[in-house]
Backbone as a chain_set.jsonl record, in Angstrom:
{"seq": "XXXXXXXXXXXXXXXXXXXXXXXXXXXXXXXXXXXXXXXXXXXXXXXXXXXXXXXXXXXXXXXXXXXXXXXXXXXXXXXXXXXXXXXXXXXXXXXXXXXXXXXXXXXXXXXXXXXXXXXXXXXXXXXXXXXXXXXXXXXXXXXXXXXXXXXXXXXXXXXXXXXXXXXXXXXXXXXXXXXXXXXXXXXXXXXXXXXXXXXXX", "coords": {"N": [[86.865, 3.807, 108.326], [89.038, 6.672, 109.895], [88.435, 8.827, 111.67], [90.124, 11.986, 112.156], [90.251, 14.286, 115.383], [89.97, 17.352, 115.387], [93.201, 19.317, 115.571], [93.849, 21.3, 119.091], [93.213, 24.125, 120.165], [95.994, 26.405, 120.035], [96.509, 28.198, 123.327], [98.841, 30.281, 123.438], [98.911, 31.185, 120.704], [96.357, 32.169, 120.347], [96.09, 34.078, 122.656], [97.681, 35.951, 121.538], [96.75, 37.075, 119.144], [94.219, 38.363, 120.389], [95.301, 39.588, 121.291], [96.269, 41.572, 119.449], [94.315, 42.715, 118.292], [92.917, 44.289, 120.092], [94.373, 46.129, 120.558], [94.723, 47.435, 117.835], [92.065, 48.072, 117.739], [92.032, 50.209, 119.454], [93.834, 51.876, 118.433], [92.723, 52.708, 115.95], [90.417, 53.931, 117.43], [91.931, 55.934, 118.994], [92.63, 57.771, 116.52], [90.261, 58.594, 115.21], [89.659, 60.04, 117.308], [90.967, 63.18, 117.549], [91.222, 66.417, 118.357], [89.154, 68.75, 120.381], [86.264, 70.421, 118.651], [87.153, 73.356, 117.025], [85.002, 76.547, 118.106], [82.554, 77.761, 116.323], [81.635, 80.853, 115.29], [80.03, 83.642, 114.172], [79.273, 86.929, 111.728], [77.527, 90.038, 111.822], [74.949, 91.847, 109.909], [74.759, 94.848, 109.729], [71.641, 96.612, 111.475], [68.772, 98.893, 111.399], [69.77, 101.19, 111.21], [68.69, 103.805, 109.807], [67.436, 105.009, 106.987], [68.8, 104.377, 103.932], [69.348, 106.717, 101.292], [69.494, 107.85, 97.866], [70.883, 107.441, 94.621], [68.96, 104.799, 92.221], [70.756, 103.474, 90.766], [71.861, 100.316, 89.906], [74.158, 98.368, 91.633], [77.087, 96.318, 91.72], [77.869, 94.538, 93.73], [81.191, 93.048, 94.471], [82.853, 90.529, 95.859], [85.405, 90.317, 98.208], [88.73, 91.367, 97.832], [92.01, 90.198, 99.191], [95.004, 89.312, 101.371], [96.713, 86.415, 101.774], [96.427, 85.285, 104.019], [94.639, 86.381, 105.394], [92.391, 85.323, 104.161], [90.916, 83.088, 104.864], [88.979, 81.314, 107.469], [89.993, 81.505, 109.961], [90.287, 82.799, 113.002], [92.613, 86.067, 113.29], [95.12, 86.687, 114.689], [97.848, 89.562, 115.715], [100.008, 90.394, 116.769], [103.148, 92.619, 118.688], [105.386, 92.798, 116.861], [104.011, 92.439, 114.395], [103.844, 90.135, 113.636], [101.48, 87.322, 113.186], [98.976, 84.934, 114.107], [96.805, 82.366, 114.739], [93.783, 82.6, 116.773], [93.306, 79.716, 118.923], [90.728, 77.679, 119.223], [88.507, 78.703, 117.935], [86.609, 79.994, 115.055], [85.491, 81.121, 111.75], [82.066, 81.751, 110.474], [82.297, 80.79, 108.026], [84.937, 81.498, 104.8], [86.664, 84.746, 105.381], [86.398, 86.869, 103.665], [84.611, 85.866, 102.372], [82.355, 85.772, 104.286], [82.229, 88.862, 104.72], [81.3, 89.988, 102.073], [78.879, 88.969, 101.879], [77.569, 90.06, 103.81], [77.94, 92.622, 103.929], [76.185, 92.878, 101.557], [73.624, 92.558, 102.458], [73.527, 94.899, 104.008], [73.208, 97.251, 102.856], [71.017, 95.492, 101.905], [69.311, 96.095, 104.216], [69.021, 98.399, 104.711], [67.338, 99.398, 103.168], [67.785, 99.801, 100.612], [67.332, 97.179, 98.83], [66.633, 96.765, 96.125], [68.624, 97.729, 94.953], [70.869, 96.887, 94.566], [73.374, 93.526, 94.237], [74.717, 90.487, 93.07], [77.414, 89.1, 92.314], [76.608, 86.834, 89.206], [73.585, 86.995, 89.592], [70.996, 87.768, 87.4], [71.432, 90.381, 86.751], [72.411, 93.498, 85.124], [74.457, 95.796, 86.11], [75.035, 99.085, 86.761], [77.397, 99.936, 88.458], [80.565, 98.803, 89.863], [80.922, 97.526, 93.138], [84.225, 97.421, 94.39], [86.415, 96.044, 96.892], [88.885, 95.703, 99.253], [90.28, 93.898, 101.765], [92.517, 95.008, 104.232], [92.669, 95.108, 106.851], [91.867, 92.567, 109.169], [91.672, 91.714, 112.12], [92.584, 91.161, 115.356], [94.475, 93.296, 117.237], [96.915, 93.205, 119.657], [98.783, 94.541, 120.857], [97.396, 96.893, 120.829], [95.37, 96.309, 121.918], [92.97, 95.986, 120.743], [90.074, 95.412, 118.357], [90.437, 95.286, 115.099], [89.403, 96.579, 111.916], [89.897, 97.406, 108.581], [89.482, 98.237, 105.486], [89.122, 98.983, 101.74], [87.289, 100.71, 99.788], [85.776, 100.653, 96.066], [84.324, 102.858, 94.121], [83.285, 101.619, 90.685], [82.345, 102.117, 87.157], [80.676, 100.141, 85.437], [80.762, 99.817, 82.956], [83.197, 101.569, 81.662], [84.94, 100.928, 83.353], [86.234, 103.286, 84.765], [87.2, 104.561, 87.75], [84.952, 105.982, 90.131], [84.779, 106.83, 92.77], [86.801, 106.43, 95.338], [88.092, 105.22, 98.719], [89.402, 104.694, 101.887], [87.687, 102.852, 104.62], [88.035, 102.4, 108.109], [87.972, 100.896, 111.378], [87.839, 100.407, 115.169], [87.524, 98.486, 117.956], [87.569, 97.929, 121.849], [89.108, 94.941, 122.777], [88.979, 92.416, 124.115], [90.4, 89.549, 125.655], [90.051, 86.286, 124.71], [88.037, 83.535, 123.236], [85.141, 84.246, 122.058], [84.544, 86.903, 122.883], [86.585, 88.084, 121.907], [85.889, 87.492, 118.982], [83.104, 89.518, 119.108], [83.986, 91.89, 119.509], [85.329, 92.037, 117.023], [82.983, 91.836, 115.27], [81.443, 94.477, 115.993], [83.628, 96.219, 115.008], [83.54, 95.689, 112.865], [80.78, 96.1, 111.342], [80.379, 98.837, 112.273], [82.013, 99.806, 109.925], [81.023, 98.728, 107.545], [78.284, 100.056, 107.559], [79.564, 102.764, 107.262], [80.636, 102.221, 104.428], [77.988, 101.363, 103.289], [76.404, 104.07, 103.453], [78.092, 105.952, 101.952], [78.221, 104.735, 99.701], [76.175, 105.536, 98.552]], "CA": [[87.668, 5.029, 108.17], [89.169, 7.088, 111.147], [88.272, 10.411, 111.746], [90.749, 12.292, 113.616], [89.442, 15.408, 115.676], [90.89, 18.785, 114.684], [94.072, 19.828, 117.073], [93.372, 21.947, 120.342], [94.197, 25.427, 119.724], [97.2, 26.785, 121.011], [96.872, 29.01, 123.921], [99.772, 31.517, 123.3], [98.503, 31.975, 119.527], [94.762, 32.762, 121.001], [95.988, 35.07, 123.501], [98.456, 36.993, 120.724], [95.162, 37.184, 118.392], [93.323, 38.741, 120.856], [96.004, 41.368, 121.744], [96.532, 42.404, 118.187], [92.48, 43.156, 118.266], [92.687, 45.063, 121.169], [96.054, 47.011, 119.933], [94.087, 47.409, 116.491], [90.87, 48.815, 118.13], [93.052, 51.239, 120.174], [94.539, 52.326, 117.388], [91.489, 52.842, 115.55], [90.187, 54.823, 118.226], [92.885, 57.079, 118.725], [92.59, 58.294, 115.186], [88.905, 59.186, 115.204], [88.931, 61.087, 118.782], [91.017, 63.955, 117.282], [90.939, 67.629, 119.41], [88.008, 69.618, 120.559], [86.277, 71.066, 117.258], [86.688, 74.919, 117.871], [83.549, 77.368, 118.245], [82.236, 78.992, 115.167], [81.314, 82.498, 115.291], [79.0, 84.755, 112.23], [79.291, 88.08, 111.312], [75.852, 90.271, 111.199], [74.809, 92.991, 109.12], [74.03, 96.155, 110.684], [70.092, 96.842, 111.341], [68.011, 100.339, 112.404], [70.462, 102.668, 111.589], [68.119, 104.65, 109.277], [67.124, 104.319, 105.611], [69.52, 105.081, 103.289], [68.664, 107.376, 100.153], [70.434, 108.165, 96.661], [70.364, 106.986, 92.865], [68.637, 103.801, 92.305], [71.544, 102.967, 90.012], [72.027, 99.105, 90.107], [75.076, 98.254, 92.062], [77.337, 94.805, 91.986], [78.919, 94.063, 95.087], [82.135, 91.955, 94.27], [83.779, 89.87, 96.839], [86.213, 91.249, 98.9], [90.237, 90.632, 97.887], [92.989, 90.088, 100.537], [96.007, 89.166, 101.389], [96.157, 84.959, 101.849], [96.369, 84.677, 105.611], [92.837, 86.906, 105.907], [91.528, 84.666, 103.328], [90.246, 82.177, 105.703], [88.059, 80.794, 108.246], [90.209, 81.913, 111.047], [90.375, 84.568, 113.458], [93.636, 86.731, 113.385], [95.731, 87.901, 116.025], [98.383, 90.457, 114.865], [101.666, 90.394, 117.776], [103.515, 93.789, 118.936], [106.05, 92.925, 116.21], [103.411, 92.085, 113.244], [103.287, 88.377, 113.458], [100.284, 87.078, 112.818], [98.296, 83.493, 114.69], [95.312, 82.295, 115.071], [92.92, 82.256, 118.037], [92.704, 78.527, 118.879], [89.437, 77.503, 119.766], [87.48, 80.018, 117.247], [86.925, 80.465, 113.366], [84.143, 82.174, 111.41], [81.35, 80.32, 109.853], [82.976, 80.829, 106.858], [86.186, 82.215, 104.98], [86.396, 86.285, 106.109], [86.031, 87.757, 102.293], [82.872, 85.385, 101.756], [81.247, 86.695, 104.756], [82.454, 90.511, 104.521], [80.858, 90.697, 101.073], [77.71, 88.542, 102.472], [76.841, 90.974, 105.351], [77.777, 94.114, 102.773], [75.004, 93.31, 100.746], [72.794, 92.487, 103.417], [73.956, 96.195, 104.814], [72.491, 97.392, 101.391], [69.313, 95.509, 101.715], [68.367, 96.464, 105.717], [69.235, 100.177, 104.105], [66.207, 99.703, 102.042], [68.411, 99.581, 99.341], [66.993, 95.674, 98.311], [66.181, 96.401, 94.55], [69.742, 98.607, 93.961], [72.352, 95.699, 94.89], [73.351, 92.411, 93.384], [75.945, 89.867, 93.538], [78.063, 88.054, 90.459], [75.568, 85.607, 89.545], [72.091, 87.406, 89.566], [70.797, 87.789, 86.345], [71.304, 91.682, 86.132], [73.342, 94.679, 84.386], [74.79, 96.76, 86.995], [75.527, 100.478, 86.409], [78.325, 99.963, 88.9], [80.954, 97.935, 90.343], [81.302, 97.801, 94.441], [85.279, 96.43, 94.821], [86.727, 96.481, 98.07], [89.744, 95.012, 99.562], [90.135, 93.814, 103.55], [93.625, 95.381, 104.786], [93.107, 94.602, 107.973], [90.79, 92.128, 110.093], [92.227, 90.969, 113.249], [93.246, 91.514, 117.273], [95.998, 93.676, 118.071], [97.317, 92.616, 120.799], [99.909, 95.249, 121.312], [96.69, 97.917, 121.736], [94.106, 95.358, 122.731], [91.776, 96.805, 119.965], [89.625, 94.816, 117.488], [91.363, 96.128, 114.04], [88.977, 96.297, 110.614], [89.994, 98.444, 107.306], [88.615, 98.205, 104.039], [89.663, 99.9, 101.448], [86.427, 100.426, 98.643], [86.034, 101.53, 95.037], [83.123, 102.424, 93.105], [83.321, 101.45, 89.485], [81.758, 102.408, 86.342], [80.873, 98.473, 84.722], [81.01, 99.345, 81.099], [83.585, 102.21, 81.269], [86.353, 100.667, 83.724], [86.682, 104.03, 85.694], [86.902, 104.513, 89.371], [84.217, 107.02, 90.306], [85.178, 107.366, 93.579], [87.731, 105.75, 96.745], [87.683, 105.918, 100.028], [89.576, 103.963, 102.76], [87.112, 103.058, 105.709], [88.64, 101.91, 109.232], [87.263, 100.803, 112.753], [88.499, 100.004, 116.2], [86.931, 98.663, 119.166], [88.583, 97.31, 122.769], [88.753, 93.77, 122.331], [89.221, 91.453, 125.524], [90.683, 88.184, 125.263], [88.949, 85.123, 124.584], [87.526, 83.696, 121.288], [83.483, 85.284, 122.134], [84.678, 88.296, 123.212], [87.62, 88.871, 120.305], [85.014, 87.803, 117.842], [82.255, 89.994, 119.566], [84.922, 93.13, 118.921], [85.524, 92.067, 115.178], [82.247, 91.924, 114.739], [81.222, 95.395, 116.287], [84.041, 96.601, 114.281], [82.842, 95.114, 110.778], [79.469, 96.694, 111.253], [81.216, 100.665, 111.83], [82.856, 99.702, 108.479], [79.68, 98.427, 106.71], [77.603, 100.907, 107.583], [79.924, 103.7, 106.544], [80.47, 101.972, 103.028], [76.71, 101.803, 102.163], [76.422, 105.588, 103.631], [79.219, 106.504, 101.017], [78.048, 104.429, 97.86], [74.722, 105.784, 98.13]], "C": [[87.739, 5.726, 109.519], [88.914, 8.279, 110.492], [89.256, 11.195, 112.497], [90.317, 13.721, 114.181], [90.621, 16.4, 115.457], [91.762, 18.922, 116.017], [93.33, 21.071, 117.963], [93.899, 23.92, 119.977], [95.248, 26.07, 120.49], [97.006, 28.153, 121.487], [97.31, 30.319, 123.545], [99.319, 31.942, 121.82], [97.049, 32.706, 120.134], [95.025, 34.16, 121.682], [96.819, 36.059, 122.661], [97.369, 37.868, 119.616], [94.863, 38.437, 118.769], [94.278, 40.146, 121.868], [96.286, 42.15, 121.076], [95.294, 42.514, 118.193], [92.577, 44.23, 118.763], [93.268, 46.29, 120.621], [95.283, 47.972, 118.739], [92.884, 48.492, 116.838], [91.183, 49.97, 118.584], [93.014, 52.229, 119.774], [93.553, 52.944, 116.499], [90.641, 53.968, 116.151], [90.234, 56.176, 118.552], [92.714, 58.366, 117.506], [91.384, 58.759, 115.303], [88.943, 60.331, 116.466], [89.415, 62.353, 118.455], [90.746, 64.801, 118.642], [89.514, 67.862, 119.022], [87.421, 70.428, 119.487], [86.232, 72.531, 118.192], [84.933, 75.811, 117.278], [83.795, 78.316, 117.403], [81.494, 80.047, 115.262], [80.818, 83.184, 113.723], [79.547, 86.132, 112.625], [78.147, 88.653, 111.298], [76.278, 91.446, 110.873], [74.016, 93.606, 110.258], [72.762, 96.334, 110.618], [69.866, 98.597, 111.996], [69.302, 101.463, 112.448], [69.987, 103.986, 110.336], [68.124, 104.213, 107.846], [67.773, 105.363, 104.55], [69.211, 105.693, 101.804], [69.588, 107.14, 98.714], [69.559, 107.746, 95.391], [69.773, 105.346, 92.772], [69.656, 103.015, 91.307], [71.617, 101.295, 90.719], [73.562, 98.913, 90.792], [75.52, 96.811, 92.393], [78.194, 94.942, 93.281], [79.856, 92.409, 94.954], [82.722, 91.017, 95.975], [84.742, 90.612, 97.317], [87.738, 90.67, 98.399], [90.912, 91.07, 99.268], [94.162, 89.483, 100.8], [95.754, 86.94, 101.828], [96.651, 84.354, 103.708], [94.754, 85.208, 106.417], [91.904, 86.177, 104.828], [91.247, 83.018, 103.508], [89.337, 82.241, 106.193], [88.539, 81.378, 110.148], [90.25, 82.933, 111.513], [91.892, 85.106, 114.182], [93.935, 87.232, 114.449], [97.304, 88.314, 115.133], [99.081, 91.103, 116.245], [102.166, 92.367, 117.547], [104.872, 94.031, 117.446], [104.983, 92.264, 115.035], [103.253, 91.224, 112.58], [102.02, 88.087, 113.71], [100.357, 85.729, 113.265], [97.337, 83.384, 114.879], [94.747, 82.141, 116.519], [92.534, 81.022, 118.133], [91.3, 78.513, 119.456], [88.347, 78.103, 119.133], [87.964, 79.763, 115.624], [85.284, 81.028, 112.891], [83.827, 81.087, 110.863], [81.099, 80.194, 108.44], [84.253, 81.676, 106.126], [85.557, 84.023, 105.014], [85.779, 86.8, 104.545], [84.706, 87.348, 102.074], [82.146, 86.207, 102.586], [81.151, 88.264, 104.734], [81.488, 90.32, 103.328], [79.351, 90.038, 101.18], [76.582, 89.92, 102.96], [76.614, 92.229, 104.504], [76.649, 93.975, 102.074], [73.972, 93.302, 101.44], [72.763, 94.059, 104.283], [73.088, 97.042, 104.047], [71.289, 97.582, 102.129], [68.83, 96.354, 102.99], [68.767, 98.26, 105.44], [67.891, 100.434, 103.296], [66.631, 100.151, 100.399], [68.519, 97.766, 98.012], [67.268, 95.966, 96.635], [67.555, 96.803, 94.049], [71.327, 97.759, 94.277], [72.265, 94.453, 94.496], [74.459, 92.131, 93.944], [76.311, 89.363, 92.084], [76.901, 86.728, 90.778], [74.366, 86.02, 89.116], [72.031, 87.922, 88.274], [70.118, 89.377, 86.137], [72.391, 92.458, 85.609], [73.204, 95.524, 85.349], [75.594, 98.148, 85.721], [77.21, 100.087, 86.772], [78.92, 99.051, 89.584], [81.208, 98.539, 92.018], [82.668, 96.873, 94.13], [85.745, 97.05, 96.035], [87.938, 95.287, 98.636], [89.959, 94.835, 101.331], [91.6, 94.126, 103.807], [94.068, 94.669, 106.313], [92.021, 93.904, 108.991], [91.448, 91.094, 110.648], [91.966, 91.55, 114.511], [94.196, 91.88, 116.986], [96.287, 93.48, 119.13], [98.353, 93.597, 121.534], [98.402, 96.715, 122.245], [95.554, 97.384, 121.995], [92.696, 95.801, 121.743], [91.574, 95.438, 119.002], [90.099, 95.779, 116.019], [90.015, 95.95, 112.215], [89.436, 97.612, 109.799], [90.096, 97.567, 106.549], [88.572, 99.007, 103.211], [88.086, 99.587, 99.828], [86.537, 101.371, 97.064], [84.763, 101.574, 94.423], [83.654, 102.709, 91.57], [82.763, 101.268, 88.737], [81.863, 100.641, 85.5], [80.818, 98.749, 83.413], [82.076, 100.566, 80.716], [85.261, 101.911, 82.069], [86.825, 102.062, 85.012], [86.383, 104.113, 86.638], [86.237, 106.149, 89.717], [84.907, 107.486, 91.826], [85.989, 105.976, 94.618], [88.195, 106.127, 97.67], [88.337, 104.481, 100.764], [88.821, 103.617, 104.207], [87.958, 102.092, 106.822], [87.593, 101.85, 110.644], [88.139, 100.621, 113.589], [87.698, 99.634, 116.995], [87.886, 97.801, 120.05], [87.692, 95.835, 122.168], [89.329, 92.861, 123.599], [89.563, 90.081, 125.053], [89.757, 87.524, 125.595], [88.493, 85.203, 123.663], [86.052, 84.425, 121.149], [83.946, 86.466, 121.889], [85.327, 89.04, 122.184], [86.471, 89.027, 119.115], [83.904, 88.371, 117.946], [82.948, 91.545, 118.54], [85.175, 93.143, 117.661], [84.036, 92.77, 114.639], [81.517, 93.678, 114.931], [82.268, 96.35, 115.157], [83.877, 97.321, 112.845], [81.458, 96.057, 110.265], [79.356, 98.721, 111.563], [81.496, 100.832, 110.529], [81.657, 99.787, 107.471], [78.712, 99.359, 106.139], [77.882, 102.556, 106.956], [79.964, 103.016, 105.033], [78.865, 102.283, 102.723], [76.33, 103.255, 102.523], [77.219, 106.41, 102.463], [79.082, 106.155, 99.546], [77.16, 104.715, 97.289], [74.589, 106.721, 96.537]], "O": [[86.813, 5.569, 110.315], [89.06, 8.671, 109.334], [89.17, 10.999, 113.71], [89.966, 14.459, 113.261], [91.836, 16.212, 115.385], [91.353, 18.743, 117.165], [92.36, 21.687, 117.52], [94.926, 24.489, 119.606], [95.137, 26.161, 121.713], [97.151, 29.141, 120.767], [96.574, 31.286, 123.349], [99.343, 33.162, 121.655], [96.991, 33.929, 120.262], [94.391, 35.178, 121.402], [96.685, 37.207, 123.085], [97.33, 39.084, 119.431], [95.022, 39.443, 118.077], [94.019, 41.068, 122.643], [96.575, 43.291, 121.437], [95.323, 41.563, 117.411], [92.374, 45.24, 118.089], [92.638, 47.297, 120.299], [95.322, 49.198, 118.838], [92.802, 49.585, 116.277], [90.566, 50.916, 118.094], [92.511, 53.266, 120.206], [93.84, 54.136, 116.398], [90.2, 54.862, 115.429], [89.435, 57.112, 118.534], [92.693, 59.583, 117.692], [91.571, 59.91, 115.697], [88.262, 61.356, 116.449], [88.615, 63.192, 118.868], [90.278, 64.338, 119.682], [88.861, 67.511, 118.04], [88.162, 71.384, 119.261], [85.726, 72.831, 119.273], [84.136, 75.597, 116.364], [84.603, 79.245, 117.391], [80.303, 79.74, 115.322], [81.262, 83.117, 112.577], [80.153, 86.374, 113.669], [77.326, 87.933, 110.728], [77.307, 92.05, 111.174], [73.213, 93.273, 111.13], [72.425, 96.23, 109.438], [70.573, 99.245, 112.768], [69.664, 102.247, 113.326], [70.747, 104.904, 110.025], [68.721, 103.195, 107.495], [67.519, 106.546, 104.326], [68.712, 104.833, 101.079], [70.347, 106.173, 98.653], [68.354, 107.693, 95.146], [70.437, 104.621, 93.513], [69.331, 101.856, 91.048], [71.439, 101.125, 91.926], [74.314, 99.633, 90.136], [74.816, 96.072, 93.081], [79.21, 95.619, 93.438], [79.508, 91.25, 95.177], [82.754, 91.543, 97.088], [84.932, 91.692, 96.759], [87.92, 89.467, 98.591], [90.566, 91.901, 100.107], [94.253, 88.745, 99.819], [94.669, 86.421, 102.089], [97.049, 83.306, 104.216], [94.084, 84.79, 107.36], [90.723, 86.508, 104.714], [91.316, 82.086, 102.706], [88.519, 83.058, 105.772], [87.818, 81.56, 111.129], [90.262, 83.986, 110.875], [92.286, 84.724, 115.285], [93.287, 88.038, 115.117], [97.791, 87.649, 114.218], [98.711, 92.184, 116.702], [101.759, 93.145, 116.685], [105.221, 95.153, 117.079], [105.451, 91.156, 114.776], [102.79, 91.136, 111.443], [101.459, 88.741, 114.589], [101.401, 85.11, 113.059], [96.711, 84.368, 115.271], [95.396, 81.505, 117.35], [91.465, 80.785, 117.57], [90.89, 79.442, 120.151], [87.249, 78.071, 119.689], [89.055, 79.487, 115.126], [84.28, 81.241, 113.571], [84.424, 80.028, 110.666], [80.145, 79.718, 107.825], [84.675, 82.595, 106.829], [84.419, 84.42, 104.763], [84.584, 87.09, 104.479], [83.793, 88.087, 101.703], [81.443, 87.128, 102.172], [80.06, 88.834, 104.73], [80.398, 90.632, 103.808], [78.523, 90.639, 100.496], [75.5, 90.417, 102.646], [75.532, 92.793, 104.34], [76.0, 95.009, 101.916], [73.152, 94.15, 101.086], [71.923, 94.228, 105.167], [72.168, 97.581, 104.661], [70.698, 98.529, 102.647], [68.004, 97.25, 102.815], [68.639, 99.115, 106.317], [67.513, 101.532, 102.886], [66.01, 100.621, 99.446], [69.217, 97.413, 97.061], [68.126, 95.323, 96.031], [67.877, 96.42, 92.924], [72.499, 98.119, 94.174], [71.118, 94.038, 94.333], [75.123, 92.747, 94.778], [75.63, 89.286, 91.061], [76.524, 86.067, 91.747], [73.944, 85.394, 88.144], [73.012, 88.571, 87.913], [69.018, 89.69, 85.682], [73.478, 91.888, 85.71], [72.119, 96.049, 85.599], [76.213, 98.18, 84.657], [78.091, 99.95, 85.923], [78.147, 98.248, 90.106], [81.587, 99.691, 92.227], [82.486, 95.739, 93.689], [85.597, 98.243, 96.299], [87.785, 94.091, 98.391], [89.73, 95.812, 102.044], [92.177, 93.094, 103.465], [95.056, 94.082, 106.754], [91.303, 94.675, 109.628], [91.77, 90.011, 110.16], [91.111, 92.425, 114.644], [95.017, 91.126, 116.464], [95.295, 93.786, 119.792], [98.685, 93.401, 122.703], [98.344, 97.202, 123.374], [94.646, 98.138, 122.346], [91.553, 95.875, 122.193], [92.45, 94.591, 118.825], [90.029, 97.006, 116.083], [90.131, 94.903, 111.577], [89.351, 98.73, 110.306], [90.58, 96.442, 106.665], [87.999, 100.038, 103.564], [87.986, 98.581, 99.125], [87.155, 102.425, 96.911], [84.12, 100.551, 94.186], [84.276, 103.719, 91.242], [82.19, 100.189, 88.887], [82.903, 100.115, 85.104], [80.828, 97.779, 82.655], [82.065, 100.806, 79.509], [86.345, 102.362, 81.698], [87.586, 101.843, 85.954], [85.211, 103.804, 86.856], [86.851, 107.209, 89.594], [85.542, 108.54, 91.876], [85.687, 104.786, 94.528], [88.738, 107.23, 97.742], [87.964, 103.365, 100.401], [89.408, 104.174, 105.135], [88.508, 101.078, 106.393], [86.656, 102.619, 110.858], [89.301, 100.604, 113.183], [86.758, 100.428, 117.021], [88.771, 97.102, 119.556], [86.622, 95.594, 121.61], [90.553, 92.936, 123.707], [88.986, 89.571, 124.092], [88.855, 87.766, 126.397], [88.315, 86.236, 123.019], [85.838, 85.137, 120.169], [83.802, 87.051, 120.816], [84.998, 90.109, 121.67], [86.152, 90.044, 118.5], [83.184, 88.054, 116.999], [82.606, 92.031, 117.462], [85.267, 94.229, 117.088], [83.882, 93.765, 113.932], [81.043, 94.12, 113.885], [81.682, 97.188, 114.471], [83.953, 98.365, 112.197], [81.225, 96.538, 109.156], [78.532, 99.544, 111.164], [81.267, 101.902, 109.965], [81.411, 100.75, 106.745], [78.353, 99.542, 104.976], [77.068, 103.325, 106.444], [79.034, 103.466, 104.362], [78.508, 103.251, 102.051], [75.769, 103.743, 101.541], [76.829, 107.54, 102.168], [79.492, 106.756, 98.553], [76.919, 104.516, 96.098], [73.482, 106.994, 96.073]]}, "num_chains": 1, "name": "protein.A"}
């Protein structure tokens, strides 16, 4: 019996092979390298600005509502004509309402107000409801200011009525660049904060 040896491989297929690999890997490549992730930025709760007094009434602190362009991760800029974009390179280290109503209760506790605040969730009966809505958290750009208002309500939880409401507002200069803008938010946020738990006491 003959054996015959397998043919030679052809060249020009080998070298087409081995350029669809290459091509393939490339390609492959490409897709994974994606842009620069941008730099995440927190929010903090205000500390040492004295210990706040009142009723030990139980108090829920709801989440914050907002309009659906502040109900993100990003950080707002807000044009001479009232267009709205984001700061590339920057976002918070989470969406704005989560951390606003985060830091608020945390504003609470470093008030020495720990035992008289709650969140949905915690397995208590609040007297009262904290609601609060974010109006405005961005950069103006027209007056170079860091922009926060917050508009809060306190509410009676088993009677529905609004005890009291109160619009709070901040400003500070705000310098370009994503640190610096989100330096100014944050200085902002913490004027705001601090007057709410001063006011719900």
């Amino acid at each position: 019996m003959t054996i015959k040896a397998p043919p030679a491989p052809n060249p020009f297929l080998r070298k087409a092979a081995l350029a669809a690999l290459v091509l393939g890997a490339g390609v492959l490549l490409a897709g994974c390298g994606g842009g620069s992730a941008p730099t995440t930025f927190d929010l903090t709760a205000p500390r040492d600005f004295g210990r706040i007094g009142g009723s030990r009434a139980i108090l829920m602190v709801q989440e914050p509502t907002t309009v659906q362009a502040l109900d993100s991760d990003s950080v707002i800029v807000r044009d001479s004509s009232g267009a709205l974009s984001f700061l590339g390179g920057a976002q918070w280290a989470d969406r704005v309402p989560k951390l606003v109503q985060v830091r608020l209760i945390q504003t609470f506790e470093n008030g020495s107000r720990l035992g008289a605040v709650a969140r949905p969730g915690d397995r208590v009966t609040p007297e009262l409801q904290l609601l609060t809505d974010i109006r405005s958290f961005n950069i103006d750009t027209a007056s170079g200011m860091a922009v926060v208002e917050i508009t809060a309500k306190l509410v009676g939880d088993r009677t529905g009525d609004i005890r009291r409401a109160k619009l709070f507002a901040a400003r500070v200069p705000a310098a370009a660049g994503g640190a610096e803008a989100t330096r100014a938010l944050d200085q902002a946020l913490s004027k705001v904060l601090i007057d709410i738990v001063r006011w719900a006491r």
